[in-house]
C-alpha positions in Angstrom: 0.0 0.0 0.0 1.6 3.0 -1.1 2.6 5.0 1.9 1.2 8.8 0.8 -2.3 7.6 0.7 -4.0 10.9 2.6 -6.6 10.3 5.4 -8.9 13.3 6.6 -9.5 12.9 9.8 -12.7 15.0 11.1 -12.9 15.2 14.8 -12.7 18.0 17.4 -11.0 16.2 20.1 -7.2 17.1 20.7 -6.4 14.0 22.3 -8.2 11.9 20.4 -6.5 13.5 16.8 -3.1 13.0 18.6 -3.9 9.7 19.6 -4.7 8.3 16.5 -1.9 10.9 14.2 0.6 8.7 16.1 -0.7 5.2 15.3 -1.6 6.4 11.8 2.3 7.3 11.4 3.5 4.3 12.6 1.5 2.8 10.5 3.2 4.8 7.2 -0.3 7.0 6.8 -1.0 10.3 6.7 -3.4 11.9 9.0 -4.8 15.4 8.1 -7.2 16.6 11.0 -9.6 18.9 10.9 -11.3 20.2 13.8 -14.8 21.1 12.5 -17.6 19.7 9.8 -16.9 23.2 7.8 -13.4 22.9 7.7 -13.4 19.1 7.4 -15.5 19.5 4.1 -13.4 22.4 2.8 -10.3 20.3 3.4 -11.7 17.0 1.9 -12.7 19.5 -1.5 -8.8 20.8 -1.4 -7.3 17.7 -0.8 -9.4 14.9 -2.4 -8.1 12.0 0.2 -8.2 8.1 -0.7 -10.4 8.1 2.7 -12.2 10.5 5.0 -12.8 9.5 9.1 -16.0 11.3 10.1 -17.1 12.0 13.9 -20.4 12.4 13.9 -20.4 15.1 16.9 -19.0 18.4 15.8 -19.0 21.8 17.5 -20.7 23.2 14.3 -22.4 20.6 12.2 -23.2 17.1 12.9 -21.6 14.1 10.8 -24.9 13.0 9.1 -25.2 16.5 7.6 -21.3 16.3 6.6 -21.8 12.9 4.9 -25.0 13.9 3.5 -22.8 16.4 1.5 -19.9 14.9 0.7 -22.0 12.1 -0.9 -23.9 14.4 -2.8 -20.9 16.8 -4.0 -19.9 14.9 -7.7 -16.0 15.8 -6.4 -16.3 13.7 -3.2 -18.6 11.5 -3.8 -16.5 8.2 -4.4 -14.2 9.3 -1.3 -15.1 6.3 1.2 -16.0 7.6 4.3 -15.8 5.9 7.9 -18.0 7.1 10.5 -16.3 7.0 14.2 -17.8 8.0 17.0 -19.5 6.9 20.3 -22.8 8.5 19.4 -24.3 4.8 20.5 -28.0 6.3 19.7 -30.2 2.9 18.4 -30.2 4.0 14.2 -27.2 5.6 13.9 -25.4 2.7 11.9 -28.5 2.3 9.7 -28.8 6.3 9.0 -25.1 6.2 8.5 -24.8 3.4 5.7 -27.6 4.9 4.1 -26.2 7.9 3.6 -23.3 6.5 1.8 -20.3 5.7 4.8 -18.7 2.6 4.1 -18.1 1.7 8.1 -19.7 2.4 11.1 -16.9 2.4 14.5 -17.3 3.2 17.8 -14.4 4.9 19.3 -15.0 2.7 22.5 -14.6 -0.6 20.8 -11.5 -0.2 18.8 -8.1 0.4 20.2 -6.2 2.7 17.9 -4.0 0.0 16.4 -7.2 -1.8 15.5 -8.8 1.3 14.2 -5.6 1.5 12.1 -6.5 -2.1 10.7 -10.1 -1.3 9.9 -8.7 1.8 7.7 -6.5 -0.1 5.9 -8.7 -2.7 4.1 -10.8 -0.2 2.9 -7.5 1.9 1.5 -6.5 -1.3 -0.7 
């Protein structure tokens, strides 16, 4: 897998961005974070990434409305997208595959190293 495969990583937690930047590194991938749904959809338009992480709790609009756009948008709409998050409301998965994300993964099942595992089969 070639190493400079980009990953957009939208998520407003600091600790959890640094967290998971180290394991991606480790792992030879490239972690772009952005810390909002407007500025994660700017930077996904910019930067076209082979893969986009989505949180679906964002300070300024949630991940179902940032999925809903990315899927519609003919420039980003073939970007997989993995939704992460520990949002455990009963629907969530459902909404999210309907929508277009190509995984559903709660942050509090996965350790990062597995996270890292799950992002890689859908990068190949």
């Amino acid at each position: 897998m070639p190493k400079n495969k980009k990953i957009i990583f939208i998520e407003d937690d600091e600790v959890t961005v640094r967290m998971y930047q180290m394991e991606f590194e480790k792992a030879g991938l490239r972690l772009i974070c952005a810390p909002t749904g407007q500025a994660g959809f700017a930077l996904v338009k910019k930067q076209l990434p082979a893969l986009i992480v989505l949180d679906l709790k964002l300070p300024d609009i949630d991940g179902f409305t940032i999925l809903k756009k990315l899927k519609t948008d003919p420039l980003t709409k073939n970007i997989p997208v993995i939704v992460f998050t520990n949002l455990q409301k009963i629907g969530n998965e459902k909404r999210v595959r309907r929508l277009g994300a190509v995984d559903f993964v709660m942050k509090t099942k996965v350790l990062p190293k597995e996270f890292v595992e799950i992002v890689k089969k859908y990068l190949n």
